[in-house]
PADREN-827022 format. One record per residue (C-alpha): residue in one letter; x, y, z. Coordinates in steps of 0.05 Angstrom, whole numbers, plus 32768, in hexadecimal, padded with zeros to 4 digits. Layout:
<nodes>
AXYZ
...
</nodes>
This chain:
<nodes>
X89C287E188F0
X89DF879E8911
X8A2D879688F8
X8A3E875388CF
X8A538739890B
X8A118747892E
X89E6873988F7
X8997875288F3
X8984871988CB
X897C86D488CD
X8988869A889D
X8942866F88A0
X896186328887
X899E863588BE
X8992866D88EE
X89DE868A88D3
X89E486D588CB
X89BD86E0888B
X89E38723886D
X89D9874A8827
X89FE874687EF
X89FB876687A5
X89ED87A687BF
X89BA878587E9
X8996875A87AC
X89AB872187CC
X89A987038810
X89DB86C7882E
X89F786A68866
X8A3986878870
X8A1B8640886D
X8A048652881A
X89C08663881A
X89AD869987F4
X896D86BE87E9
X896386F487A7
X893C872B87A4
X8902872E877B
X88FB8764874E
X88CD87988772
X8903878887BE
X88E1875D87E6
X88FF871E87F8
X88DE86DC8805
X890186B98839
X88C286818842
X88E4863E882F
X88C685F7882A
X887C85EC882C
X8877863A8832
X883F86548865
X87FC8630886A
X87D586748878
X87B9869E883D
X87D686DF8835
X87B487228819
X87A5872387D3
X87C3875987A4
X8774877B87A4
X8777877787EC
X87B9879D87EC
X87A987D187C0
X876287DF87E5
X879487E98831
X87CD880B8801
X878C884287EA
X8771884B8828
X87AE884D8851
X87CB88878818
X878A88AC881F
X87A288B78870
X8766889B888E
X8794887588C3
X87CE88B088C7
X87B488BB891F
X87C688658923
X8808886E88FD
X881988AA8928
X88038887896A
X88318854895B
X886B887A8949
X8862889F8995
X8863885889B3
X88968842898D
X88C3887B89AA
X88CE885089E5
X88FD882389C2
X8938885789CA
X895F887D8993
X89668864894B
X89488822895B
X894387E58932
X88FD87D98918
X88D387958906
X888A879A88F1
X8869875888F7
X8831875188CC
X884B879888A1
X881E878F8868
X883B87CB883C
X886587ED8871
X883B88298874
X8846882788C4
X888A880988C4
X889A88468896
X8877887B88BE
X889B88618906
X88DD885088E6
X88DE889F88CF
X88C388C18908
X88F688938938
X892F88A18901
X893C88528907
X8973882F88FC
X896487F488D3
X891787DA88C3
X88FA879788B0
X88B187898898
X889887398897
X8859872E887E
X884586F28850
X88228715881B
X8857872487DF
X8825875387C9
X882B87758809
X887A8778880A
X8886879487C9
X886887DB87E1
X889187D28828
X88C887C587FF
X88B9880787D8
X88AA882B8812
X88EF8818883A
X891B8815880B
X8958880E8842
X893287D98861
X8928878F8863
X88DF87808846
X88D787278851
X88A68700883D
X889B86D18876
X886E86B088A9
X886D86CC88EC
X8851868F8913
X889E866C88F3
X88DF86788917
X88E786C18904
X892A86D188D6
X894887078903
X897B86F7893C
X897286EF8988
X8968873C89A2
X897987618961
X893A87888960
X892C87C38989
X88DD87C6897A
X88AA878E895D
X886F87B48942
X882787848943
X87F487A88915
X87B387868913
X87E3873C8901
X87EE8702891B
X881D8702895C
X885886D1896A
X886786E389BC
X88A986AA89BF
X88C286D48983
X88B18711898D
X88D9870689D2
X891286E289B1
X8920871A8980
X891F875689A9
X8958877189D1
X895787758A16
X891D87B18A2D
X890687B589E7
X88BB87C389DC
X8887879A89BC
X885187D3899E
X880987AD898F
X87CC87C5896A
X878787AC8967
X874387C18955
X871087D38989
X86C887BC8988
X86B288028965
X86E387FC892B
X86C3881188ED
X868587FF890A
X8653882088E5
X866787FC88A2
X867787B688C0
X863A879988AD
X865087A58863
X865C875F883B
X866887468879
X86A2875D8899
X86B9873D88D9
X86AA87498919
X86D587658954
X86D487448995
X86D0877389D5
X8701874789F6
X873C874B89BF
X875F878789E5
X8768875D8A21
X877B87238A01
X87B8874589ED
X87E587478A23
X87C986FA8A3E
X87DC86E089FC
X882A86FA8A09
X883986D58A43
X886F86E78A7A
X889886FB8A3F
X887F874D8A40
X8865877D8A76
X883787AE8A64
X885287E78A4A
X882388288A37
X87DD881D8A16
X87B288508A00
X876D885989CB
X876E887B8992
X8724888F8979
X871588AE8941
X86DD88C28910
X86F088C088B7
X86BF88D98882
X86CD88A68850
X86B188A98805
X8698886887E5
X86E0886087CE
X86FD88598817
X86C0882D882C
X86C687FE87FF
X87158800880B
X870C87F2884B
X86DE87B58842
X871187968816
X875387A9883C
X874587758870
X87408725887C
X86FB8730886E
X870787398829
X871586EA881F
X86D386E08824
X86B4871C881A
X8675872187DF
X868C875987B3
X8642875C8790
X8623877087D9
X865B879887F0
X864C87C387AE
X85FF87B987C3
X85FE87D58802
X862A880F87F0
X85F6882787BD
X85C2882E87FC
X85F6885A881D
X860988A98820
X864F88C8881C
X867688D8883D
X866788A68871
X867F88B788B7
X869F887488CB
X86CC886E890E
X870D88578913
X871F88338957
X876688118967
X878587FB89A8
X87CB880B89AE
X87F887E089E2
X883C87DC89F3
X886187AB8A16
X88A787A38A2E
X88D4876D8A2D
X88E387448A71
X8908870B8A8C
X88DF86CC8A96
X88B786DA8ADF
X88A8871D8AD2
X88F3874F8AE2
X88F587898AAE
X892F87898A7D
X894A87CE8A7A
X898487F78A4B
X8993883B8A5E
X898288528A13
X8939882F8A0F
X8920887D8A25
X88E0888F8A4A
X889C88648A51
X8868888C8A2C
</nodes>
């Protein structure tokens, strides 16, 4: 964990260390700004007009919180922990886009890290990150904003299916830190996709990836991981409603179509995992002796 006088944190009122007080119910800067906790951890740093993007509803949280308890996603969660190996020993961890921490939680244990922080924008989201890392820092916070974390405090930026901020993510990594990035591939839970109208996957998305990053990061380590579940009408349904397609999603023909359908349904699970390491402007690898070996 950064010392006071290397601070993790930022204030995002002043960009001042932001450091914890009251047994860490409390968070301030030197400047005056505070931040409480609320009640269940979580703290919401989002000031002014807030964000202008609509975050996950408490059903939608509680339909990923089921399915991701059940261990229908356990292979992803594992696959990331391997890539996110490469950051060195004891590393500092930032999930951007955590949702309820369940991967932040699962990597921050398997690389015995050294200090973690979830943002996400959904307070519903953040209370069970909060719950499920209790030593770390669970923010409520837009990730397209000037993230609250100091230039190169972070040894690892995890990107789970969320939006991705490449100047940040750059900013707030330490020199030869990693950038670890998961998306969807076009088979993803394709044989109930058609259900309420879920959306679609583009073929391209896995490519777009490292174009989007600019000459920030340098490709890293990819690899697939494929999978088939046998999910009852419980996990089905959870998985229609765990997603963005749930704003918009018709509950009555969700419920329709699953009456047509036998269980356990064999659905497949597809992800692209990427990493990407951080490099000087122009393309020159940063390096630390600790960051350990490319997977």
């Amino acid at each position: 964990m950064p010392s006071a006088n290397n601070a993790l944190l930022t204030c995002p009122v002043c960009q001042e260390a932001l450091l914890p007080h009251r047994e860490r119910r409390q968070l301030g800067c030197p400047s005056g700004h505070r931040f409480d906790a609320a009640r269940q951890g979580y703290f919401n740093l989002l000031t002014g007009a807030g964000t202008k993007f609509q975050a996950d509803s408490a059903g939608m949280v509680q339909a990923r919180a089921d399915f991701l308890t059940a261990g229908h996603y356990r292979p992803l969660a594992q696959g990331v922990a391997a890539m996110a190996e490469a950051a060195g020993p004891s590393p500092v961890l930032v999930d951007a886009g955590a949702g309820t921490g369940y991967y932040l939680a699962e990597t921050a244990h398997a690389v015995d890290a050294s200090a973690t922080v979830a943002l996400d924008i959904s307070k519903f989201a953040l209370r069970r990150a909060a719950k499920a890392l209790p030593r770390g820092y669970a923010l409520v916070w837009d990730v397209w904003r000037r993230l609250p974390l100091a230039d190169g405090a972070a040894d690892a930026v995890l990107n789970i299916f969320a939006p991705r901020n490449p100047a940040e993510f750059r900013r707030v990594l330490r020199p030869g830190g990693i950038l670890v990035v998961v998306t969807p591939l076009p088979g993803h839970l394709s044989e109930i996709r058609s259900l309420g109208g879920l959306l679609g996957i583009g073929p391209e998305k896995e490519e777009r990836v490292a174009g989007s990053l600019g000459d920030g990061f340098a490709p890293d380590g990819s690899q697939h991981v494929e999978y088939s579940m046998a999910l009852s009408r419980t996990d089905v349904r959870n998985a229609a409603l765990m997603g963005p397609s749930a704003h918009h999603l018709d509950p009555a023909a969700l419920e329709a179509a699953l009456d047509g359908a036998a269980f356990p349904w064999n659905v497949s699970a597809a992800f692209a995992l990427q990493r990407f390491r951080a490099v000087e402007s122009g393309g020159a690898q940063l390096t630390r002796d600790d960051t350990g070996p490319s997977n």
